[in-house]
MIZARO-513982 format. One record per residue (C-alpha): x, y, z; residue in one letter. Coordinates in Angstrom, 1 decimal. Last residue first. Layout:
BEGIN
{xx X yy Y zz Z type A}
...
end
This chain:
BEGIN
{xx 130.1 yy -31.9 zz -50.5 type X}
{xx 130.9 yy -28.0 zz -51.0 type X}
{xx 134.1 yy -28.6 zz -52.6 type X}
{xx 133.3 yy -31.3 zz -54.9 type X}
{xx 130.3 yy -29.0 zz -56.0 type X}
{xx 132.6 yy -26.2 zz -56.9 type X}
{xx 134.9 yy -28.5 zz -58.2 type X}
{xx 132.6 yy -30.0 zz -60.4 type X}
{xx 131.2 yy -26.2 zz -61.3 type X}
{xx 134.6 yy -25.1 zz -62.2 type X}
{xx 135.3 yy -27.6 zz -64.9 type X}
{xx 131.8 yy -27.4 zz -66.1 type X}
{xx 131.7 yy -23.7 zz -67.2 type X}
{xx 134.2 yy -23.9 zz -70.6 type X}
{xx 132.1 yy -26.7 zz -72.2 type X}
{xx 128.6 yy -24.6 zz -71.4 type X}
{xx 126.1 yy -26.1 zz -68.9 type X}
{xx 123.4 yy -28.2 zz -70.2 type X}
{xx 125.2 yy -31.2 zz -69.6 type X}
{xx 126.5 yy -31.0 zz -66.2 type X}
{xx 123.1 yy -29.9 zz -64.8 type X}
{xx 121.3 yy -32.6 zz -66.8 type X}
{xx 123.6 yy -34.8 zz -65.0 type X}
{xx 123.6 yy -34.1 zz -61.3 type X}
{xx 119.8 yy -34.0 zz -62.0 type X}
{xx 120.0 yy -37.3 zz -62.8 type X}
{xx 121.9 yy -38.4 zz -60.3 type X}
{xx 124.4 yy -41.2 zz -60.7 type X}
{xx 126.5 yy -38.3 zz -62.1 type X}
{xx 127.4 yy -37.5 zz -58.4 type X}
{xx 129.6 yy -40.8 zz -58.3 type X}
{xx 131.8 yy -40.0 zz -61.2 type X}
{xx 132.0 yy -36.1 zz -60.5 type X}
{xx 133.6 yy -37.2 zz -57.1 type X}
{xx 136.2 yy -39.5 zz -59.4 type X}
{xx 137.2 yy -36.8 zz -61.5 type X}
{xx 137.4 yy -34.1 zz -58.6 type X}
{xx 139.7 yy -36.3 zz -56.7 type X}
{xx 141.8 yy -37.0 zz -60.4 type X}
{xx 142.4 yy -33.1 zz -60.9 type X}
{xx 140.2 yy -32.5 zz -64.5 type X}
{xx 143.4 yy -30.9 zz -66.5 type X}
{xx 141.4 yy -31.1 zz -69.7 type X}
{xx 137.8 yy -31.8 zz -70.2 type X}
{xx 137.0 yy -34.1 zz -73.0 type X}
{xx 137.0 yy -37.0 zz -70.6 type X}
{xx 133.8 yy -35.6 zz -68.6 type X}
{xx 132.1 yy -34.9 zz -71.9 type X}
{xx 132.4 yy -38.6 zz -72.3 type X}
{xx 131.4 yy -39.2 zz -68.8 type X}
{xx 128.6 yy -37.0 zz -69.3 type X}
{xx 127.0 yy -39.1 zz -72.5 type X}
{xx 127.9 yy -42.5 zz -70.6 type X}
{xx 126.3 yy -42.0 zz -67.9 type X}
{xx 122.6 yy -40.2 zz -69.9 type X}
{xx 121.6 yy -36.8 zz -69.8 type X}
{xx 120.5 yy -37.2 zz -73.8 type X}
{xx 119.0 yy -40.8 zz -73.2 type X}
{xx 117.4 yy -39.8 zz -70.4 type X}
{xx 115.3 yy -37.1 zz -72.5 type X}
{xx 114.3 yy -39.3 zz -74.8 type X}
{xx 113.0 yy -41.8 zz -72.4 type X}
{xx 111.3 yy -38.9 zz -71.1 type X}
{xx 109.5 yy -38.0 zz -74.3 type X}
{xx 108.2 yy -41.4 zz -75.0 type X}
{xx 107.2 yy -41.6 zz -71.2 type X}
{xx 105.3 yy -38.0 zz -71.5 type X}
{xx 103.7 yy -39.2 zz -74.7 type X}
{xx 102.3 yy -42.2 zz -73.3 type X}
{xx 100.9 yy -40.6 zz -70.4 type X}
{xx 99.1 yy -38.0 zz -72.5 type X}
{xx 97.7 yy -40.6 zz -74.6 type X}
{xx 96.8 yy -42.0 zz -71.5 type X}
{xx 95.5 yy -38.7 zz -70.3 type X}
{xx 93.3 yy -38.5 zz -73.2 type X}
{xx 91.8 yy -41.8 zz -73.3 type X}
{xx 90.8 yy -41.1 zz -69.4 type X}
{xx 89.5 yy -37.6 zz -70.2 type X}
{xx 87.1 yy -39.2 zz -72.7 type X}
{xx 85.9 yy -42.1 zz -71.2 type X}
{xx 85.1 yy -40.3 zz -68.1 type X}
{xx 83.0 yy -37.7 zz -70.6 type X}
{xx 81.6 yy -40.8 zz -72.1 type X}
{xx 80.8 yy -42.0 zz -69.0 type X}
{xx 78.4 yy -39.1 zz -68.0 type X}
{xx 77.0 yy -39.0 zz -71.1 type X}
{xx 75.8 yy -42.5 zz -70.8 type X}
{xx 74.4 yy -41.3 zz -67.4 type X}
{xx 72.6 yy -39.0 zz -69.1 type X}
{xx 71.3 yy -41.3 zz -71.7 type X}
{xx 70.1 yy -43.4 zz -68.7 type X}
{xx 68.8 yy -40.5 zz -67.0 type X}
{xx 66.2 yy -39.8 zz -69.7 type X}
{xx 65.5 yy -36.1 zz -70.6 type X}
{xx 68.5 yy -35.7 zz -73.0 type X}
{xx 69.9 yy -32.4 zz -73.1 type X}
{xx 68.5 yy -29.0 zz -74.3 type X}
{xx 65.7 yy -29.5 zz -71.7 type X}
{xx 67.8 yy -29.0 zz -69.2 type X}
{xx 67.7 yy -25.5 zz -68.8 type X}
{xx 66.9 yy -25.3 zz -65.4 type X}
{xx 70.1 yy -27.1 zz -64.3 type X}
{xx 71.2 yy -28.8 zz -61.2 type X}
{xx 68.8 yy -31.8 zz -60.4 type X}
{xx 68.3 yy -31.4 zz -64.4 type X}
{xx 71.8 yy -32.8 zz -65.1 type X}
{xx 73.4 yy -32.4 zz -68.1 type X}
{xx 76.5 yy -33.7 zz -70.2 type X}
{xx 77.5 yy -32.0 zz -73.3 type X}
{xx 78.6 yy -33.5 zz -76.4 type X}
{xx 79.4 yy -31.4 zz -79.5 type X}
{xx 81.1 yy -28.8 zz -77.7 type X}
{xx 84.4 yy -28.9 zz -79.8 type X}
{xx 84.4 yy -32.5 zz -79.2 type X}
{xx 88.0 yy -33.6 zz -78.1 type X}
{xx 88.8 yy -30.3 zz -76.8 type X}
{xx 86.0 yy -29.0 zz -75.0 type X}
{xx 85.6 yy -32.4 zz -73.4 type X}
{xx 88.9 yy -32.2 zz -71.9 type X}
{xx 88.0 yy -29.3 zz -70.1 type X}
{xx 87.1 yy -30.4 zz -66.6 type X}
{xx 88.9 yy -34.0 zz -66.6 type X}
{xx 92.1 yy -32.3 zz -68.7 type X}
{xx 92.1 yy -29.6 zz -65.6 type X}
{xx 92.5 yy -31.8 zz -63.3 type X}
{xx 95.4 yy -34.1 zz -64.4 type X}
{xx 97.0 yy -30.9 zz -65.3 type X}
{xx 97.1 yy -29.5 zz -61.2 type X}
{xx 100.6 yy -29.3 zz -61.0 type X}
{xx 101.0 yy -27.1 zz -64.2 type X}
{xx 104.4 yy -25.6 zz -63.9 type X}
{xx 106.2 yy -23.3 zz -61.6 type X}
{xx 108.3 yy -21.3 zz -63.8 type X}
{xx 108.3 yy -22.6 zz -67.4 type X}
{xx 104.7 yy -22.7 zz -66.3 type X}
{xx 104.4 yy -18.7 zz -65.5 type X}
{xx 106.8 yy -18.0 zz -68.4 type X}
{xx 104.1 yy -19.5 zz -70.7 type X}
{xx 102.2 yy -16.3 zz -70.6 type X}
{xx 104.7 yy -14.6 zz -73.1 type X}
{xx 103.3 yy -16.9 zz -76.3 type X}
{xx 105.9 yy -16.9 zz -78.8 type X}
{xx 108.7 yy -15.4 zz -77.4 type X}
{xx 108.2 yy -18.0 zz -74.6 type X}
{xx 108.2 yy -20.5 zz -76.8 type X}
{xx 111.4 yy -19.8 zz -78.4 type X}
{xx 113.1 yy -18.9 zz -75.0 type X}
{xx 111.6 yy -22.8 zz -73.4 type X}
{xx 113.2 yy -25.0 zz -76.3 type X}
{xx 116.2 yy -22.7 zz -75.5 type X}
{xx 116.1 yy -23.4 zz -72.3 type X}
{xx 115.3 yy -27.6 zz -73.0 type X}
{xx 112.1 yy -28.9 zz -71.9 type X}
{xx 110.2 yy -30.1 zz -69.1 type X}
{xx 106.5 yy -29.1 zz -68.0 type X}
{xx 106.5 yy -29.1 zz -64.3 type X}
{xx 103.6 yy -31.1 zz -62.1 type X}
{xx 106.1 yy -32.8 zz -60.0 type X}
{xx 105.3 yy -36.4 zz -60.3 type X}
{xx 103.1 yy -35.9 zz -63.7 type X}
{xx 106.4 yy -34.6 zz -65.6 type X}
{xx 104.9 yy -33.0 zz -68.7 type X}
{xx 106.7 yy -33.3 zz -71.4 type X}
{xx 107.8 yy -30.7 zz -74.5 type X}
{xx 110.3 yy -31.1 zz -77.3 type X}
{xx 107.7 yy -32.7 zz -79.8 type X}
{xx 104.9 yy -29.8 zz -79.3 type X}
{xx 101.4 yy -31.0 zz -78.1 type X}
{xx 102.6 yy -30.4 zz -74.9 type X}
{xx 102.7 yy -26.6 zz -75.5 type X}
{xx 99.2 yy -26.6 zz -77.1 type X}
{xx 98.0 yy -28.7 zz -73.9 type X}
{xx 99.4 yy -26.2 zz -71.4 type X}
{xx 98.2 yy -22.9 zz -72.9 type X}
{xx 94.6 yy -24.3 zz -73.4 type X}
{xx 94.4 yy -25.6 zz -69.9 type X}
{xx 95.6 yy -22.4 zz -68.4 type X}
{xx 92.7 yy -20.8 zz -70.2 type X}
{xx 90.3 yy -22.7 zz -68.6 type X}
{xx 92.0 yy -22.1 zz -65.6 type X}
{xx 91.5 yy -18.7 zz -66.0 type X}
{xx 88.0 yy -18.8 zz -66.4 type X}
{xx 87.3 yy -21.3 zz -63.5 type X}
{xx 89.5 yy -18.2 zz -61.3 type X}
{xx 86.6 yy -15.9 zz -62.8 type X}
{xx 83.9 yy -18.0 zz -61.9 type X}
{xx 85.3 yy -18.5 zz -58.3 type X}
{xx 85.7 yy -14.7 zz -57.8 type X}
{xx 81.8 yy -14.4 zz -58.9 type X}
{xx 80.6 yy -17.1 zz -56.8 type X}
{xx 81.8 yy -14.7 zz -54.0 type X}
{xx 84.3 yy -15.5 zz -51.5 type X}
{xx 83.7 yy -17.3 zz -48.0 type X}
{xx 87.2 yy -18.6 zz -47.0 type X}
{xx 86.9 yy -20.7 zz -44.3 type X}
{xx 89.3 yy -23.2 zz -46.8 type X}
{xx 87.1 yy -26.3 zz -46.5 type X}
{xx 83.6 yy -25.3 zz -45.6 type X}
{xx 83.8 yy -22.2 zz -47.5 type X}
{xx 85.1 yy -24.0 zz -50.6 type X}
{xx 81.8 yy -26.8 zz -50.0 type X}
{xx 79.7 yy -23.7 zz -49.9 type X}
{xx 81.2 yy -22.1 zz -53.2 type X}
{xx 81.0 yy -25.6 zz -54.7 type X}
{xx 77.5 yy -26.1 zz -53.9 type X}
{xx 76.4 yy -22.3 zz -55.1 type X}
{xx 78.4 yy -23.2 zz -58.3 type X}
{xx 76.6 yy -26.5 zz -59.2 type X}
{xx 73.4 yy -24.5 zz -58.7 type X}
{xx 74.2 yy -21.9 zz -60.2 type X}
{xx 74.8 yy -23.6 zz -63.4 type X}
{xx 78.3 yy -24.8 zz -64.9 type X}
{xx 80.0 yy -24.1 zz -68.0 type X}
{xx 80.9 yy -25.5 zz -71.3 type X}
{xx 77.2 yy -26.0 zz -72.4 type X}
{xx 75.7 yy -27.9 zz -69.0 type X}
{xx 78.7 yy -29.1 zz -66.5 type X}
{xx 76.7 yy -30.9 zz -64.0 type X}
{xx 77.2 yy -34.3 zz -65.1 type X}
{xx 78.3 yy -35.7 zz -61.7 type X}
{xx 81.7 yy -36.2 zz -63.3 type X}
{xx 81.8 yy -32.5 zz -64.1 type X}
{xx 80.8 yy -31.5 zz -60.9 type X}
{xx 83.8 yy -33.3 zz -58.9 type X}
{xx 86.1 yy -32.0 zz -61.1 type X}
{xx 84.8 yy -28.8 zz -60.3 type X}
{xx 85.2 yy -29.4 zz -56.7 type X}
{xx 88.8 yy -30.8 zz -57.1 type X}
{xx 89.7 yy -27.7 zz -59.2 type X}
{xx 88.5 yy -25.8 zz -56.6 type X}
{xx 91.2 yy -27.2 zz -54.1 type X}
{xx 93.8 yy -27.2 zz -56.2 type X}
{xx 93.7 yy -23.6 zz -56.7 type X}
{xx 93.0 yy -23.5 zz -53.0 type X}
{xx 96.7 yy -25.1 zz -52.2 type X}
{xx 98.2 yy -23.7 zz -55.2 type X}
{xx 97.6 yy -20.0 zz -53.5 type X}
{xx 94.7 yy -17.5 zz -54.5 type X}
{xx 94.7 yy -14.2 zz -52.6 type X}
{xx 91.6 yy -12.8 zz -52.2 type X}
{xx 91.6 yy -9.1 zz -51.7 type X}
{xx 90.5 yy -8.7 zz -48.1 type X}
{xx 94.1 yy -6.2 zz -47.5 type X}
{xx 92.2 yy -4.1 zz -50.0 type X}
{xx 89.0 yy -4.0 zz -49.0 type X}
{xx 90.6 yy -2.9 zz -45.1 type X}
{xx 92.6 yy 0.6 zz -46.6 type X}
{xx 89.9 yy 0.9 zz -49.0 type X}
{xx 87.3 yy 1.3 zz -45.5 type X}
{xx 90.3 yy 2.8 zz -43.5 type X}
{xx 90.2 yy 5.7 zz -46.3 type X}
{xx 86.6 yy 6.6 zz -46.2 type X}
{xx 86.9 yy 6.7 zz -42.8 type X}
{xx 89.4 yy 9.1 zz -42.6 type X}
{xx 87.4 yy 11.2 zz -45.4 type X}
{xx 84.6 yy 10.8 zz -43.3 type X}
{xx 86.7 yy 12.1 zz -40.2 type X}
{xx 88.0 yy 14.9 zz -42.0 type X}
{xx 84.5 yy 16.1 zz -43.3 type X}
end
C-alpha cells in the first residue's frame, strides 16, 4: 500500500513538472503557424479544423520538440483571441499607441491606472506588451471587421465545406479579401501609432525639458550641462518629464553621478 501510494505520488510529482510552460518564443511560434493557416484559407467559422490543427501541432513538434496536445494549443488560440480583443479596444482609445519596434503599448501612468481599473487584465500588457500584434490582427482581424460575415474555407482541410463556396476561384478571392483586410487594418493601425507618436514627442520634446530644466533652482552648472546632453535621449526625456517637479533635481545628479 506504501509503495503505491509512493508511486502514486512520483507519478503527480512528474505530471506536474511536464506542465507546459509557454514562453514568448513558442507564443510566437504558434502564432506564425496559425497565421500561416489563415492565409491558406483554412480558418472555417472563426476557428480551425483538425486538419489545420493536426499540421500545426506536427509542425510545433518539429520546431520546439515539444509534443503537446491539440487540446493545449486550442486553448493557448483561445487566449490569444482574447488578447487580441483586449489590445485593440485599448488602441482604439486616443491616449494609447502601440510601438511596433518593441511590441509595448505606450501611454501615460495615469492613462495606464484608469485603464487598468477598468479592465484588470491589461496589467499583463502595461507590463510586457503585445509583441506579437501584427499576428494576431492577420488571425482575428476578420472577426472584427465582419462580425463573421466572410469566412474563408478550404475543403483540402475541412469536412464541412460545403457551407463555403465550392469553386476555388471564389476561395481564393476569399483568401485575398482576408489579406486585404488585415493589411487595411494594420495601416490604419500604422497611421494611428505615427499620429500618436508624434504627439508623444512633442510632449518629451528639447525644448519642453530644458524649460523645466530652467525652472529648477540651484541646478550646479556641471549637472546643468550633463542634463543638456542626456536629454538628446528620448528616454532620458520622458524620464525627466514624468517625474515630479521636486524629484528631478536629484535624479540629474544621480544620473551625472553614475555616468
Amino acid at each position: 500500500m506504501a509503495n503505491r501510494i509512493f508511486g502514486e505520488e512520483q507519478y503527480h510529482h512528474h505530471h506536474q513538472q511536464q506542465q507546459p510552460k509557454w514562453t514568448p518564443f513558442l507564443t510566437k511560434l504558434l502564432a506564425d503557424l496559425l497565421v500561416d493557416q489563415v492565409l491558406k484559407g483554412n480558418r472555417v467559422n472563426n476557428s480551425l479544423p483538425n486538419k489545420a490543427w493536426n499540421f500545426i501541432s506536427s509542425e510545433f513538434y518539429k520546431t520546439s520538440g515539444l509534443q503537446w496536445d491539440k487540446e493545449h494549443l486550442k486553448n493557448r488560440f483561445a487566449l490569444l483571441k482574447r488578447q487580441f480583443a483586449l489590445v485593440k479596444l485599448l488602441l482604439s482609445r486616443d491616449d494609447f499607441v502601440f510601438d511596433e519596434s518593441t511590441g509595448s503599448v505606450i501611454a501615460t501612468d495615469e492613462a495606464w491606472d484608469q485603464y487598468v481599473k477598468e479592465y484588470p487584465d491589461a496589467e499583463d500588457i502595461r507590463t510586457i506588451g503585445c509583441p506579437i500584434y501584427k499576428q494576431l490582427c492577420q488571425i482575428f482581424a476578420e472577426d472584427s471587421m465582419t462580425n463573421g460575415k466572410h469566412v474563408v474555407c478550404s475543403s483540402e482541410y475541412d469536412d464541412t465545406a460545403a457551407v463555403c463556396s465550392p469553386t476555388p476561384k471564389r476561395r481564393r478571392r476569399g483568401v485575398e479579401a482576408s489579406i486585404a483586410n488585415a493589411t487595411f487594418e494594420m495601416a490604419a493601425a500604422s497611421k494611428l501609432r505615427t499620429t500618436a507618436l508624434m504627439q508623444l514627442s512633442s510632449r518629451f520634446s528639447l525644448s519642453e525639458c530644458i524649460r523645466e530644466l530652467d525652472r529648477i533652482h540651484g541646478v550646479p552648472e556641471d549637472v546643468y550641462f550633463a542634463a543638456l546632453e542626456s536629454f538628446n535621449n528620448q528616454s532620458v526625456r520622458e524620464t525627466f518629464l514624468s517625474l515630479k517637479c521636486d524629484m528631478r533635481l536629484a535624479w540629474l545628479q544621480w544620473k551625472c553621478a553614475k555616468s
